[in-house]
C-alpha positions in Angstrom: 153.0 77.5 57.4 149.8 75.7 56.5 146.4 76.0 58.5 144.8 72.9 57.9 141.3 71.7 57.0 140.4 69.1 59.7 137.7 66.7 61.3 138.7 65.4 64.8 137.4 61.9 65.8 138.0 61.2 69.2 137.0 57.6 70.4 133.6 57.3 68.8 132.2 60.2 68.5 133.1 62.9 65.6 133.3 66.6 65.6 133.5 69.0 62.6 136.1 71.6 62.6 136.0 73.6 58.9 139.2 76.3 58.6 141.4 77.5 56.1 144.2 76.4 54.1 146.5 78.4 52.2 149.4 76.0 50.9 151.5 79.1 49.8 154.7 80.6 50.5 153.8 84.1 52.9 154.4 87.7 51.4 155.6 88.3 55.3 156.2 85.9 58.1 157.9 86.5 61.2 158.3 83.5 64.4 160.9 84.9 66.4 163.3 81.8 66.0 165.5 81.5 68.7 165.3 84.5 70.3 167.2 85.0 73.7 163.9 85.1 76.6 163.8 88.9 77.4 165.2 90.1 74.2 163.8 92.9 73.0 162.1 92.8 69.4 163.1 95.4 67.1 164.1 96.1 63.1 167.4 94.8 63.7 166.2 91.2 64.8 162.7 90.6 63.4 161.0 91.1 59.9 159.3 94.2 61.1 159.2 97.7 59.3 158.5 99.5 62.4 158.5 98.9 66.0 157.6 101.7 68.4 156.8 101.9 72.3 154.9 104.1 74.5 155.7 105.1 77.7 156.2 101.9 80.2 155.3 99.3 77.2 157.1 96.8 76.3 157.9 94.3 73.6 160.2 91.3 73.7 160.9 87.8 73.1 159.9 84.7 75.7 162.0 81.7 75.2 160.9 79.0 76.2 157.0 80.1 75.0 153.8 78.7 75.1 153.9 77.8 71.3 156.8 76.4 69.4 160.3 78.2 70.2 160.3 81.8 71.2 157.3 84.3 70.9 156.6 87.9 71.5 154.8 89.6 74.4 154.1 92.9 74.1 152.4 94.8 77.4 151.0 98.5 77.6 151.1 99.1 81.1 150.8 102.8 79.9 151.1 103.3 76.7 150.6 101.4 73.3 153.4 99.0 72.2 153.0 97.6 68.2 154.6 96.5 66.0 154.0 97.1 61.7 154.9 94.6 59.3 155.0 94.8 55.0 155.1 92.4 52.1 158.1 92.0 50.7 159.5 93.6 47.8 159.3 90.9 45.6 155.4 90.8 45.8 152.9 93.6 44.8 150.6 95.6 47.2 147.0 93.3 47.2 143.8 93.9 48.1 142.5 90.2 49.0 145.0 89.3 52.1 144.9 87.1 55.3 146.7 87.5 58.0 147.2 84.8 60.8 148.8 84.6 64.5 149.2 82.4 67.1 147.6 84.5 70.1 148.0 83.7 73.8 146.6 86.1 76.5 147.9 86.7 79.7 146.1 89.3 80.8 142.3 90.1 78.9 142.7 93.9 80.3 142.7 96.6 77.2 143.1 95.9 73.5 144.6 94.4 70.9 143.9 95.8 67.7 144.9 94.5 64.0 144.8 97.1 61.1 146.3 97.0 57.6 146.3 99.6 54.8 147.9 101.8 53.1 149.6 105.3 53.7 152.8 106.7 55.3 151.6 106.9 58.4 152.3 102.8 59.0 155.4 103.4 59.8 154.7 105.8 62.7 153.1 105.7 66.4 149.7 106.7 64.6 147.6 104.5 62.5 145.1 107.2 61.3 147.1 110.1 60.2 147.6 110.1 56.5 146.4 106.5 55.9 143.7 104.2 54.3 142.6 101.5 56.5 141.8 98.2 54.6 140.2 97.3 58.1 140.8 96.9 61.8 140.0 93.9 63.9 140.4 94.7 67.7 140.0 92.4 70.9 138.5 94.7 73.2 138.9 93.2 76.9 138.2 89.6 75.3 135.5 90.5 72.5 136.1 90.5 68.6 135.5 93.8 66.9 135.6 95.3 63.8 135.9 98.9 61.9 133.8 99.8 59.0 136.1 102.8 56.9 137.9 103.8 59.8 137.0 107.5 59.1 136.6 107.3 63.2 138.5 105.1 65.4 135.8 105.3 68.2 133.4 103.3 65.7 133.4 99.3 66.6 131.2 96.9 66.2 131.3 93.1 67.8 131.9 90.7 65.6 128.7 88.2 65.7 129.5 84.5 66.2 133.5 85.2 67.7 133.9 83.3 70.9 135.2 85.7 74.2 139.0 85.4 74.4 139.9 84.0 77.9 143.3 84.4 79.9 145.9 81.4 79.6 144.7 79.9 76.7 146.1 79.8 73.3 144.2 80.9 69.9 145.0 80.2 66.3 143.6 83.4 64.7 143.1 84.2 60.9 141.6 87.2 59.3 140.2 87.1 55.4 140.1 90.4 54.0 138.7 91.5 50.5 139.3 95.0 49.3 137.7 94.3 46.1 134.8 95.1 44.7 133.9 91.4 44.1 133.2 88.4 45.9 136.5 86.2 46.3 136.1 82.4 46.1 139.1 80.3 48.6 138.9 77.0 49.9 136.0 75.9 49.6 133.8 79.0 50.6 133.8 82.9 49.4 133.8 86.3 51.1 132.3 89.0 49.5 133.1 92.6 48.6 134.4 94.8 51.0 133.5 91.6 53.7 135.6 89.5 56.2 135.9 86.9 57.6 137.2 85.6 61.2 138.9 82.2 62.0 139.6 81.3 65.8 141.2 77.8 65.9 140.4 77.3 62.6 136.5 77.6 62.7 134.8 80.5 60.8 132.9 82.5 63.6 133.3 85.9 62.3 131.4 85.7 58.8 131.1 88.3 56.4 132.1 91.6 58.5 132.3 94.4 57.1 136.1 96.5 56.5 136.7 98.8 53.7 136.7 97.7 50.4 138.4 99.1 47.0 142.0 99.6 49.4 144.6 97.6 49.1 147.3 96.5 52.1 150.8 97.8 51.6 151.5 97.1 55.5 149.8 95.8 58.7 149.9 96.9 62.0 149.6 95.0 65.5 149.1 97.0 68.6 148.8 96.8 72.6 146.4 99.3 73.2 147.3 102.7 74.6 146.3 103.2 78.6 145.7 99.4 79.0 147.3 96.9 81.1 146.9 94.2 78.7 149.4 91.1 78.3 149.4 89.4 74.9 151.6 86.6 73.9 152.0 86.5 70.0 153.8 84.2 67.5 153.5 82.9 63.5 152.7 85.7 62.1 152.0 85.2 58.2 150.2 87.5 55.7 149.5 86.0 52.3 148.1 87.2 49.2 145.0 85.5 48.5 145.1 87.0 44.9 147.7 85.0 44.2 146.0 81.7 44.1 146.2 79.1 46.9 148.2 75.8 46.0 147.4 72.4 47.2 147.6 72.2 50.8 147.5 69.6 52.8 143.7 68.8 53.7 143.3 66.7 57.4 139.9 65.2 57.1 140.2 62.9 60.0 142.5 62.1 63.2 141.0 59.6 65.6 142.0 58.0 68.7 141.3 54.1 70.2 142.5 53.3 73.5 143.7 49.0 73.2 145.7 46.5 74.7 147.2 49.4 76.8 148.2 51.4 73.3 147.1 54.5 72.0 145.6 54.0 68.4 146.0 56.6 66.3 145.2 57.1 62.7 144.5 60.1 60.6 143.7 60.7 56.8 144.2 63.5 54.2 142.4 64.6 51.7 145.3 66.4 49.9 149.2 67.2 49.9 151.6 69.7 48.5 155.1 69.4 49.8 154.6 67.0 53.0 157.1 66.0 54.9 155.5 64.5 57.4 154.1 64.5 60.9 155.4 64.9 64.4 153.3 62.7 66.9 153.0 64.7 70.0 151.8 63.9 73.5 151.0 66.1 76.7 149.3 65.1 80.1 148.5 68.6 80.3 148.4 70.7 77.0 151.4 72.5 77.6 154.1 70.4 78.1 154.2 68.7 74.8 156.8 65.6 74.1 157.6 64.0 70.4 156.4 60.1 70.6 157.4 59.3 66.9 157.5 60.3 63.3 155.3 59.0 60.2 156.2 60.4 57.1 154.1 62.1 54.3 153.4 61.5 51.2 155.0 64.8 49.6 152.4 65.4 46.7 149.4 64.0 46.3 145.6 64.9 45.2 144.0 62.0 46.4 143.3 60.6 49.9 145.9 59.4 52.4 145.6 57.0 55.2 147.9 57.0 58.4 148.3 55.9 62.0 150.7 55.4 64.8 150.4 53.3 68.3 151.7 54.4 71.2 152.8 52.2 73.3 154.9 53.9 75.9 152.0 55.0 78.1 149.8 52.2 80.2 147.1 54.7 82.1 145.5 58.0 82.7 144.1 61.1 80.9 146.8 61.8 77.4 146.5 64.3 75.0 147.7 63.7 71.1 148.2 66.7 68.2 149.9 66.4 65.1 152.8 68.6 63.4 152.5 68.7 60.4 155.9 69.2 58.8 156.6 70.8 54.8 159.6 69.3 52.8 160.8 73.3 53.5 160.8 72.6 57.5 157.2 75.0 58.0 154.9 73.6 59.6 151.3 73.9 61.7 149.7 71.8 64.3 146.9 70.1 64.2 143.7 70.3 66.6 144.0 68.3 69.8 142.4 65.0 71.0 142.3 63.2 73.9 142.4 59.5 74.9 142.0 58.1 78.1 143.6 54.9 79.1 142.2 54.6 83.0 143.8 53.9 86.6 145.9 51.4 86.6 145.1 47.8 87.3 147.9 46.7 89.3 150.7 47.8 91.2 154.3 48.1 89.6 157.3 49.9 90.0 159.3 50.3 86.5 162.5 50.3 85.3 164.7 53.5 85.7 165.2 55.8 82.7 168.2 56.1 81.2 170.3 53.2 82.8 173.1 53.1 83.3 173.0 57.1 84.2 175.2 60.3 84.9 173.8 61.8 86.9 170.3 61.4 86.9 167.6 59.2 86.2 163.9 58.9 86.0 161.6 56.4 88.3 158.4 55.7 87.4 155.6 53.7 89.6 152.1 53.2 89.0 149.0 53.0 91.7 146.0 51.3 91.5 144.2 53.5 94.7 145.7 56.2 97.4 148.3 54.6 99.1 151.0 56.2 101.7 154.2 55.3 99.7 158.1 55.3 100.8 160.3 55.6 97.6 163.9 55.0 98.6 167.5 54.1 97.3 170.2 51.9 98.6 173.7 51.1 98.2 175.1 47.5 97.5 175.6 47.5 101.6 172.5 47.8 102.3 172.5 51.6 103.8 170.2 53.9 102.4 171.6 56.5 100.3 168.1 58.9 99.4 164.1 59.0 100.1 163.0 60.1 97.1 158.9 59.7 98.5 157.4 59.4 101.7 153.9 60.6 102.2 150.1 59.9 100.3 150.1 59.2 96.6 146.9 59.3 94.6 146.5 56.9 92.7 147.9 57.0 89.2 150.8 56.6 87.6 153.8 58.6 89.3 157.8 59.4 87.8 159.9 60.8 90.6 163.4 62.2 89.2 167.1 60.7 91.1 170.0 63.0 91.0 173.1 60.9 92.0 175.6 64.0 92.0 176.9 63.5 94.6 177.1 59.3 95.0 180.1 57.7 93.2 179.8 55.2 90.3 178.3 51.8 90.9 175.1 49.8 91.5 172.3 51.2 93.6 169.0 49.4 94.4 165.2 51.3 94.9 162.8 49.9 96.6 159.0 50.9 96.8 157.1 50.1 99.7 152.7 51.2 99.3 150.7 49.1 101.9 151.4 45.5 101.5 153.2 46.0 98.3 157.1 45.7 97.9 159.3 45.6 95.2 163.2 46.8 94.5 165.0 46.9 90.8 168.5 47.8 90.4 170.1 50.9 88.7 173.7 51.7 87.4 175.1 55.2 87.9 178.4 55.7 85.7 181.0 58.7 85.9 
């Protein structure tokens, strides 16, 4: 899938984010598909060349995940767990690579170290025997290191300008690696001989590092540290040859959100396009539950600016966040950065109509509060006699969605009434077997 340039423009002010693009088909990609939650990851089921796993380490599949579909979590508790991946066959060994994950961790204990090279020894439990490291990038108890020659694996050195890695939060990571003994122009920027360079959601804050140059990558290797009790969630892994030539992505200069008339604004433009499908408009009141609110598509092709937006409607208060996914004609895809808009407290009271109706079996009630009220949420048959109390205790104010499972209630119409201090108001509902 795609990294994407971007600039984010939230409300009125804007922010910069430069990142990488590559707009090329990966020599090895691996994103778990579907993955049963618990399976565990081996050859037989995953792109891998090698998986191996120390004493009391682990490595399998979590479905659902924190990204999109199922991921993999490996754990040392102690011993390493890694995992080594290869280029296919149809491309050649390379020397100018990038390699780029999706990295969540759960537990900032220990180390997760990145290496890639060349030598038998990939595709055993020990990365130094027999091999040539291209270079090794290591997150040692949240901090960004790298290895110069890797004639010692005791040798790190912190990578200045990478951000410390925190628990629970999700990273978009990408490594530029030259091997040559030249400097290597992409995007829009170079990296020199025997240099790297670090991307952390997108933004270059590992420049120019050094690795080992003149040795080219015929595999890669992720690893859970040995004797650590590390917990790292992993998923999207791509490697590309950068030697092969990069493509026309597609370039996000701008996304932007306006909060009016109790509608979310948004609008976004590219710069470029190779093979755009189009985007999914995503929203989340808390940056992990994320829900599709529409669809705008792309304009495949195109080498010259592109200007889109989308309203949402379907919210009327509060703190929501928007990102875009960004979807290729070949169904690959990559997210955008994340904005926020904030619509307020609500005005007024109101108590809105259940979602679906008619249901079977349940439904969705939604209210809104304009302060802290003590509310009573409760439903009714046609006679009068109440039937459930879906609420009764102190709301903050806000705007509220209580669900109604009616499994047990036979078909016909039911009535809900919300009482909050002096305000009152019922709707009707349909349940259908």
């Amino acid at each position: 899938m795609k990294k994407l340039y971007f600039q984010t423009l939230l409300l009125l002010f804007l922010f910069t984010f430069p990142s990488i693009s590559w707009g090329q088909t990966p020599i090895f990609s691996e994103n778990f598909g579907n993955l049963g939650n618990n399976t565990v990851i081996a050859t037989s089921n995953s792109n891998f060349l090698y998986v191996y796993l120390g004493t009391n380490a682990s490595i399998k599949a979590l479905n659902p995940s924190n990204f999109d579909g199922a991921s993999m979590i490996m754990t040392g508790a102690s011993n390493s767990a890694g995992i080594v991946g290869a280029p296919n066959s149809t491309f050649p060994t390379t020397d100018i690579i990038t390699l780029s994950f999706n990295l969540r961790v759960n537990n900032i204990a220990g180390q997760l170290s990145v290496y890639g090279g060349s030598g038998t020894s990939f595709n055993s439990a020990s990365p130094f025997s027999g091999a040539e490291l291209m270079f090794g990038v290591r997150l040692n108890n949240g901090t960004w290191e790298s290895h110069t020659r890797l004639s010692s694996k005791n040798t790190w050195t912190a990578i200045s300008g990478a951000p410390t890695a925190t628990i629970n939060n999700n990273y978009s990571v990408s490594f530029v690696i030259n091997g040559t003994t030249s400097t290597v122009n992409y995007n829009s920027t170079s990296v020199g001989p025997g240099k790297g360079d670090l991307y952390i959601n997108n933004v270059l804050v590992g420049d120019e590092f050094s690795v080992s140059d003149q040795v080219s990558l015929t595999a890669f290797r992720i690893v859970q540290n040995t004797n650590a009790t590390g917990s790292f969630e992993i998923d999207d892994i791509s490697l590309y040859n950068l030697a092969t030539g990069s493509p026309l992505p597609v370039e996000l200069n701008s996304f932007a959100s306006v909060v009016k008339n109790n509608a979310v604004n948004l609008s976004w433009t590219t710069a470029t396009e190779k093979s755009n499908y189009g985007f999914n408009v995503e929203r989340s009141s808390d940056k992990i539950n994320w829900v599709k609110v529409g669809f705008v598509n792309g304009n495949g092709n195109s080498n010259s600016p592109k200007n889109y937006s989308f309203a949402d409607k379907s919210v009327n208060c509060g703190k929501q966040f928007y990102r875009l996914k960004q979807v290729d004609t070949d169904g690959k895809f990559e997210y955008s950065k994340t904005i926020e808009a904030d619509l307020g407290l609500p005005k007024t009271y109101e108590l809105s109509n259940n979602y679906p109706n008619p249901f079977n079996p349940s439904t969705k009630i939604k209210f809104s509060l304009p302060e802290s009220k003590i509310v009573n949420l409760s439903v009714y048959n046609v006679l009068g006699e109440k039937v459930a109390t879906l609420i009764n205790g102190e709301m903050e104010a806000g705007v509220h969605e209580v669900s109604f499972n009616a499994a047990n209630l036979t078909s016909g119409v039911y009535i809900y009434k919300i009482e909050a201090g002096k305000f009152t108001q019922t709707k009707k509902m349909m349940l259908i077997k």
